[in-house]
C-alpha positions as CSV (number, residue, x, y, z in Angstrom):
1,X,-0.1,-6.5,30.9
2,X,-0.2,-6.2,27.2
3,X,-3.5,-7.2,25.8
4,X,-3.5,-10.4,23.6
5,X,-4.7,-8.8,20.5
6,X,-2.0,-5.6,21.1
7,X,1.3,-8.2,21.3
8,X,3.2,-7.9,18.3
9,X,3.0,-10.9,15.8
10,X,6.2,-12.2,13.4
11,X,5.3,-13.9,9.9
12,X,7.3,-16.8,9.1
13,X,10.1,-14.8,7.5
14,X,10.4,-12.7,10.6
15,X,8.7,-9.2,10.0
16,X,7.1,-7.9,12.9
17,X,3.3,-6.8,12.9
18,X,2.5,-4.2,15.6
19,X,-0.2,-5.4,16.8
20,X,-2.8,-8.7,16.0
21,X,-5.5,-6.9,14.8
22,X,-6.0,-6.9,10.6
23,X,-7.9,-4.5,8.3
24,X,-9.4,-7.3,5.8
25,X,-9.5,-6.8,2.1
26,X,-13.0,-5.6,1.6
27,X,-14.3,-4.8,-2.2
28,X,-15.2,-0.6,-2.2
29,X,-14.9,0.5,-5.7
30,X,-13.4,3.6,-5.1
31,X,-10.5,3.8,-7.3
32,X,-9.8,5.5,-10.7
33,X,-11.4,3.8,-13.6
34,X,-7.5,3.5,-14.8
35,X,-6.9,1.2,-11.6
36,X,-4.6,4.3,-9.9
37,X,-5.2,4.9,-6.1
38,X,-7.4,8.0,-5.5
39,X,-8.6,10.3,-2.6
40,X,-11.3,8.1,-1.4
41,X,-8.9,5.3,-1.3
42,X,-6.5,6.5,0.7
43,X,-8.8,8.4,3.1
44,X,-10.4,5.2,4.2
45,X,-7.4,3.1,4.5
46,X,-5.5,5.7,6.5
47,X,-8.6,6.2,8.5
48,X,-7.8,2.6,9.9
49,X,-4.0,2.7,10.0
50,X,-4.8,5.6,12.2
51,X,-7.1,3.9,14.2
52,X,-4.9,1.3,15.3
53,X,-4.9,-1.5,12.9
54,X,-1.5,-3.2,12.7
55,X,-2.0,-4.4,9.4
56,X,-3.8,-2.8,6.2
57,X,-5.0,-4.7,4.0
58,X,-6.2,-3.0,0.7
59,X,-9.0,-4.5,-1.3
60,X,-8.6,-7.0,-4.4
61,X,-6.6,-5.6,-6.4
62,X,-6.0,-6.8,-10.4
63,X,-2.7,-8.0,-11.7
64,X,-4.1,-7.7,-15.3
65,X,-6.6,-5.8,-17.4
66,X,-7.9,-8.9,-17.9
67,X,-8.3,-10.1,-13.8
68,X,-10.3,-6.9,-13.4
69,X,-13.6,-8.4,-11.2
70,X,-15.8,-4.7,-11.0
71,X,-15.7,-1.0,-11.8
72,X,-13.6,1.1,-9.7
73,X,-10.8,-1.9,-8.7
74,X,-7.6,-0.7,-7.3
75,X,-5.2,-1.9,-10.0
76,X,-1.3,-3.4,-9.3
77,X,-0.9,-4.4,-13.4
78,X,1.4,-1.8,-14.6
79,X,4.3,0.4,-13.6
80,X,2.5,3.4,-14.0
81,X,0.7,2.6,-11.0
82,X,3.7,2.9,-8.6
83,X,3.9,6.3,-7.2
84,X,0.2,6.5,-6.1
85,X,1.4,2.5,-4.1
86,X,4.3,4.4,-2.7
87,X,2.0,7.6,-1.7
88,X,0.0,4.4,0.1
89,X,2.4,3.4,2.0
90,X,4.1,6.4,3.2
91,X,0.6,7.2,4.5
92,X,0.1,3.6,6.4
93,X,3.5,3.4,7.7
94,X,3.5,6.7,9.5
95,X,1.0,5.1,11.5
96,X,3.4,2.6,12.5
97,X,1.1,-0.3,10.5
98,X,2.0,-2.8,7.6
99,X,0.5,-2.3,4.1
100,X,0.0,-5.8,2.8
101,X,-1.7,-5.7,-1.1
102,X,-4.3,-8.6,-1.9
103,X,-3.0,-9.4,-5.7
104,X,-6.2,-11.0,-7.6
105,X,-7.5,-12.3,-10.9
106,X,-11.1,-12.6,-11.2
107,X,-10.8,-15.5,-13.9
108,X,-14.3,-16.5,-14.8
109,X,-15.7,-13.6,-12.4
110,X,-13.7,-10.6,-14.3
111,X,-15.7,-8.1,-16.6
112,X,-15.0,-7.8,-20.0
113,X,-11.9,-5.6,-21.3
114,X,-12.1,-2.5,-23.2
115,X,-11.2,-4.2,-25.9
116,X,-14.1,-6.9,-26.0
117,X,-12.0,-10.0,-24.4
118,X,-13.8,-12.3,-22.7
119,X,-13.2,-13.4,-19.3
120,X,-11.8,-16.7,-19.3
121,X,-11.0,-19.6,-16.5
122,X,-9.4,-23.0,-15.7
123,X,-12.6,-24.8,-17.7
124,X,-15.6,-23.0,-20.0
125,X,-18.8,-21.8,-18.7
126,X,-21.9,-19.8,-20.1
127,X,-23.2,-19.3,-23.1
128,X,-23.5,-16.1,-25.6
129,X,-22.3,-13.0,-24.1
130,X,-21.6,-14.3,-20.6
131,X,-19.3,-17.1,-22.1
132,X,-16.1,-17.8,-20.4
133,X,-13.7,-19.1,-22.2
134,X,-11.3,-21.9,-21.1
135,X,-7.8,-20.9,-20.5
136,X,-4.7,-21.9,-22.2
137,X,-1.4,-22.6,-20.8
138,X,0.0,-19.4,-22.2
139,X,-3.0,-17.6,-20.3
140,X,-1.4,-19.3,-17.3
141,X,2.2,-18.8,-17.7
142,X,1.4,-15.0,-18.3
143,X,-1.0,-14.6,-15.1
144,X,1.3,-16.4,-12.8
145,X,4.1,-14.3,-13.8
146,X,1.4,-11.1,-14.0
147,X,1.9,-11.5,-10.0
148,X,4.9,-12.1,-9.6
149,X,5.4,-8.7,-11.1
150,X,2.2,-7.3,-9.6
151,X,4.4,-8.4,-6.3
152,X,7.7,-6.5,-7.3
153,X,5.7,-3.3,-8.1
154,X,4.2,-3.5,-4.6
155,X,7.8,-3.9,-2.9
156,X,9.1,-1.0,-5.3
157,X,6.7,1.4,-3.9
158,X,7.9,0.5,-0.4
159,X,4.8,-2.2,0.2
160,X,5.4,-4.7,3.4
161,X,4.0,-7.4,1.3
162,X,1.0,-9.6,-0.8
163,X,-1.9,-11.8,0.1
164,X,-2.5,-13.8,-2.4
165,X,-6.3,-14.3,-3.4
166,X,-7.0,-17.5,-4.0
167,X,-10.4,-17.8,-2.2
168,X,-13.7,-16.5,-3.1
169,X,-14.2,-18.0,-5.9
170,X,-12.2,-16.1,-8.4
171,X,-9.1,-17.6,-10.4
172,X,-7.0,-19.3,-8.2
173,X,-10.1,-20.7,-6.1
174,X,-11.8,-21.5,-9.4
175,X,-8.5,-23.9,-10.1
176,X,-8.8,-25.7,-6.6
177,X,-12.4,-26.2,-7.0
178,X,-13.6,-30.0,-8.3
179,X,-16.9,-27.6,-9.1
180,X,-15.3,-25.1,-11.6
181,X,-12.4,-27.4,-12.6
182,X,-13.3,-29.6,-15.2
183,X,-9.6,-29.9,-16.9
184,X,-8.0,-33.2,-17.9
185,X,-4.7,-32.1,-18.4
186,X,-1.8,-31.4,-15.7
187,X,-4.2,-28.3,-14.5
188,X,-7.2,-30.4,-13.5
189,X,-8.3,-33.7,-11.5
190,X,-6.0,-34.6,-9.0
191,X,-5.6,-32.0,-6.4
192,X,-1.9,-31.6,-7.2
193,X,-2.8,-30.9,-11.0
194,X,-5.5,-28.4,-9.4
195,X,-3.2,-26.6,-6.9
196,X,-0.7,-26.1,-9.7
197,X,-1.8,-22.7,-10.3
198,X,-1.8,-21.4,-7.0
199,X,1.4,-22.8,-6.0
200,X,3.3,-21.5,-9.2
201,X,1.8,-17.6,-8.6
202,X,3.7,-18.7,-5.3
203,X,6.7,-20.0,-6.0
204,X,7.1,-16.9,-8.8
205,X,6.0,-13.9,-6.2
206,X,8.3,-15.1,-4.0
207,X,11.2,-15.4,-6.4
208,X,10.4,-11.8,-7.8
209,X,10.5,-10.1,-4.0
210,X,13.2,-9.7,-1.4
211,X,13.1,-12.2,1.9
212,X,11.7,-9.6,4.0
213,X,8.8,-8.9,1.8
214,X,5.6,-10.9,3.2
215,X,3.8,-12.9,0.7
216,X,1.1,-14.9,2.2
217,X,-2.3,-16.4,0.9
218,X,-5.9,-16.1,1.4
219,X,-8.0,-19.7,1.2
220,X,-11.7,-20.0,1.3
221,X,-11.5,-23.8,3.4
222,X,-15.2,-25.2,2.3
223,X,-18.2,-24.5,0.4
224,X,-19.9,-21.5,1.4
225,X,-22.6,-19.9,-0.4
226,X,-21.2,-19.5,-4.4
227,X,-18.3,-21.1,-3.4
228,X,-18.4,-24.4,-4.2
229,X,-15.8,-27.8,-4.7
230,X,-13.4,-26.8,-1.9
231,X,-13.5,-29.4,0.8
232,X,-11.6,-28.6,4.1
233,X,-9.1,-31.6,4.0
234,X,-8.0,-30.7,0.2
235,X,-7.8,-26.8,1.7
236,X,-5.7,-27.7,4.4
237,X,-2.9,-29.8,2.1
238,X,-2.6,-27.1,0.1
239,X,-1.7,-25.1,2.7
240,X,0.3,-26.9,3.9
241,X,2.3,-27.2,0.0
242,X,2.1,-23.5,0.0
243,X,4.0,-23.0,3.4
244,X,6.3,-25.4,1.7
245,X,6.2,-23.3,-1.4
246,X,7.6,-20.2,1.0
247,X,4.3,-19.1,2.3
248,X,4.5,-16.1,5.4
249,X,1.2,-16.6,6.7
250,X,-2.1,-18.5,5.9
251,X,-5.4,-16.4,6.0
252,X,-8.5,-18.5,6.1
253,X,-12.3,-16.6,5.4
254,X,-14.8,-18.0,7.1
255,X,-17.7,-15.5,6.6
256,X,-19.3,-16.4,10.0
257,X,-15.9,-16.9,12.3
258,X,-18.5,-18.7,15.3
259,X,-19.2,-21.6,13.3
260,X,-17.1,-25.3,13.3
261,X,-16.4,-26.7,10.2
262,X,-19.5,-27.9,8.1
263,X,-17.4,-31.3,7.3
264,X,-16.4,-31.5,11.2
265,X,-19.2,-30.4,13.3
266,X,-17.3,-30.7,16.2
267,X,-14.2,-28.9,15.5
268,X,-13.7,-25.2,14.4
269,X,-11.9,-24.7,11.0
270,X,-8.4,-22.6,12.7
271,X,-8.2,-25.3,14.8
272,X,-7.9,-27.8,11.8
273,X,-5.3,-25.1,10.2
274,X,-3.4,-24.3,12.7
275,X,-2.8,-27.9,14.1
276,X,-1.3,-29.1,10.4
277,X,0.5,-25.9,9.7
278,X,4.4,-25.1,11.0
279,X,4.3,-23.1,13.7
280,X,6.6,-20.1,12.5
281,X,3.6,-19.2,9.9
282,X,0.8,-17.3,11.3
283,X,-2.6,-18.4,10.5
284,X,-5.3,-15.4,10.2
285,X,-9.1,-15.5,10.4
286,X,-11.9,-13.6,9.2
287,X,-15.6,-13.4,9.8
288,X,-18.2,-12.1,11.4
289,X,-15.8,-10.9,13.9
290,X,-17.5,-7.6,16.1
291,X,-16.4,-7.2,20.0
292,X,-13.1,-8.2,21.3
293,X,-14.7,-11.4,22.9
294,X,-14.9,-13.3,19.4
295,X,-11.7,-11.9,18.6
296,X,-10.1,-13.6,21.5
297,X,-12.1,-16.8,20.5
298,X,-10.4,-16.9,17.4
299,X,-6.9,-16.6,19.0
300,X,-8.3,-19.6,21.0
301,X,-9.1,-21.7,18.3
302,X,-5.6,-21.2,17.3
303,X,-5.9,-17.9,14.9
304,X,-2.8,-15.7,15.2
305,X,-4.7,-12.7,14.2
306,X,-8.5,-11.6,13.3
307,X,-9.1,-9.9,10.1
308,X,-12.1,-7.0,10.6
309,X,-14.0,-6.2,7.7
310,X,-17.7,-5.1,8.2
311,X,-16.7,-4.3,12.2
312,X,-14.0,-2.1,11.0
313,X,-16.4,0.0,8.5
314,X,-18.2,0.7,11.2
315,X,-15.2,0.9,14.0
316,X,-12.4,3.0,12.3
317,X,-10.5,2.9,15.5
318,X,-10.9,-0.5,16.8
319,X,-8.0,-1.2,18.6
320,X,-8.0,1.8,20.4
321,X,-11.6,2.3,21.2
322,X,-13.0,-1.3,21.6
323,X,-9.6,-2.7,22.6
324,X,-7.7,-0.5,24.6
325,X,-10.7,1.9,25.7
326,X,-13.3,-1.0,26.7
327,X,-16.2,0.5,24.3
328,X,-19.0,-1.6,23.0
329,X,-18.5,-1.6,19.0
330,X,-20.9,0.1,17.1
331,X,-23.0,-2.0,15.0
332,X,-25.0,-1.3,11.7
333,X,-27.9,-0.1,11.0
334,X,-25.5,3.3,9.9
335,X,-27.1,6.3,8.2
336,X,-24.8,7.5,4.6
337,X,-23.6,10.3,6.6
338,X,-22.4,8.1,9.5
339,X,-20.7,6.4,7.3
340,X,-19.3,9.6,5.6
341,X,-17.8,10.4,8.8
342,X,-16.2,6.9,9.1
343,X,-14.3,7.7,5.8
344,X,-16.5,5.8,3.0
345,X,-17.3,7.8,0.1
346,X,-20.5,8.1,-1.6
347,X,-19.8,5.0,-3.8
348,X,-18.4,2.8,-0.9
349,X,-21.9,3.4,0.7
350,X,-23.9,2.5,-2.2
351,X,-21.8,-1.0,-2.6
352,X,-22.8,-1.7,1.5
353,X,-26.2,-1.3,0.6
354,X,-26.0,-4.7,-1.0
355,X,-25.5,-6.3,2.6
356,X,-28.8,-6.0,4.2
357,X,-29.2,-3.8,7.2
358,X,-26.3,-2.0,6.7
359,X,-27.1,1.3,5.5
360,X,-30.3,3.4,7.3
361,X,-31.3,6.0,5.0
């Protein structure tokens, strides 16, 4: 019999995913300062690809010059970046897995361009030379259609499809949230003014894209650490629009996948999702996930999928060691050179030393 987490999965406009195991988008800074794909890059996605995940999801990844959150961002903003995308995917797809691109803005979260702009966002914030300013329409009407074309660069190169970021905290999540949204106008107050943004870089990816391309959505659901405003109800109406709106699949982050929903104690956040969602679009979770046993809670709760990120550092092969093999996952602490071996490059490693206990020197 055909493990759970090994059946093939369909999105809502009837691709077929291999298997129900994810690679999620995990920051790594190791791209060209230019935004182009390099070595590092590709080694460590096509380390998991070959390990058995049935979808690859690459990190965030900028739309503009002006979205760009960190040094070292893998960059979808211009044509020029195409070949390296199509290089990408050649490379995941001969392992038989999906490449799925998370398009992102970091809005009030971006760095500074070259040329001394200054981030800006749905509403102001900060003072002197961390001021955000806040955003016009014609900064929206630009960005939205910045991923729609972000999206059509992605299919060019022979991509499978987009996740739209709009949790986190950056852009689109700074729009939904009542914290970060202090507009007056049709951008800000109600939740439909607030979920304009989000649902527009919808409605225009999908427009730009062919049917069979997957454009989906990542949604932070509540308030979680600097995430703030979001509350689960408002979350799961705007998904709900967005499927609407021609959504393929609905990825929640949770950070800590074990725990029920801080506004509902009693029930677990997927469960909440994937009881108001159609049925044809896959809902996908992410956190904290390690051994196959919380995966298959997830799919429990009602998750069609688990996204890895921090188990699939550490676990390039996954679903073929901890799945199909029966092993116990490894688990951090990880020496540099461990980690070397697991396809991280020097400046991958030094990011996960910002999560405590990750990296044993």
């Amino acid at each position: 019999m055909t493990h759970p987490l090994l059946k093939p999965m369909y999105f809502a406009n009837g691709v077929e995913a291999p298997n129900r195991i994810w690679l999620a988008p995990m920051t790594n800074q190791q791209s060209h300062d230019d935004g182009a794909l390099s070595e590092d890059e590709l080694r460590w996605l096509k380390a998991r690809s070959k390990g058995g995940f049935g979808v690859i999801e690459t990190c965030a990844t900028h739309v503009a010059l002006d979205g760009q959150g960190w040094p070292g961002e893998l960059g979808i903003f211009d044509d020029y970046l195409i070949p390296g995308w199509r290089r990408l995917a050649d490379a995941i797809h001969d392992d038989g897995a999906l490449l799925i691109t998370q398009t992102f803005h970091g809005g009030a979260r971006s760095i500074p361009t070259k040329d001394g702009l200054a981030p800006w966002s749905c509403s102001a914030v900060g003072e002197g030379e961390n001021a955000v300013r806040q955003g016009t329409p014609e900064d929206f009407e630009r960005t939205i259609e910045a991923f729609a074309q972000a999206a059509r660069r992605v299919a060019e190169a022979g991509g499978d499809g987009v996740e739209l970021h709009g949790a986190h905290a950056y852009l689109v999540c700074q729009f939904l949230s009542t914290a970060m949204n202090r507009r007056t106008d049709e951008w800000g107050g109600s939740l439909e003014n607030r979920a304009r943004m989000i649902r527009q870089v919808m409605q225009a990816t999908r427009a730009a894209v062919p049917d069979d391309f997957v454009v989906g959505v990542r949604l932070s659901p509540e308030n979680y650490s600097s995430t703030r405003g979001l509350d689960i109800d408002e979350s799961i109406t705007v998904a709900q629009w967005l499927c609407e709106d021609g959504a393929d699949f609905i990825h929640i982050s949770l950070w800590d996948a074990r725990e029920n929903s801080k506004k509902y104690p009693d029930a677990h956040p997927a469960r909440l999702f994937r009881d108001a969602l159609p049925s044809q679009v896959p809902l996908i979770t992410a956190g904290y996930i390690w051994s196959v046993d919380d995966a298959l809670r997830q799919l429990d709760h009602g998750a069609d999928a688990v996204a890895l990120g921090r188990a699939a550092i550490a676990n390039p092969a996954w679903p073929q060691r901890v799945v199909q093999d029966g092993r116990a996952p490894t688990r951090p602490p990880l020496t540099p050179g461990q980690l070397g071996d697991r396809a991280l490059s020097d400046r991958f490693v030094d990011y996960m030393r910002r999560w405590p206990g990750f990296v044993e020197d």
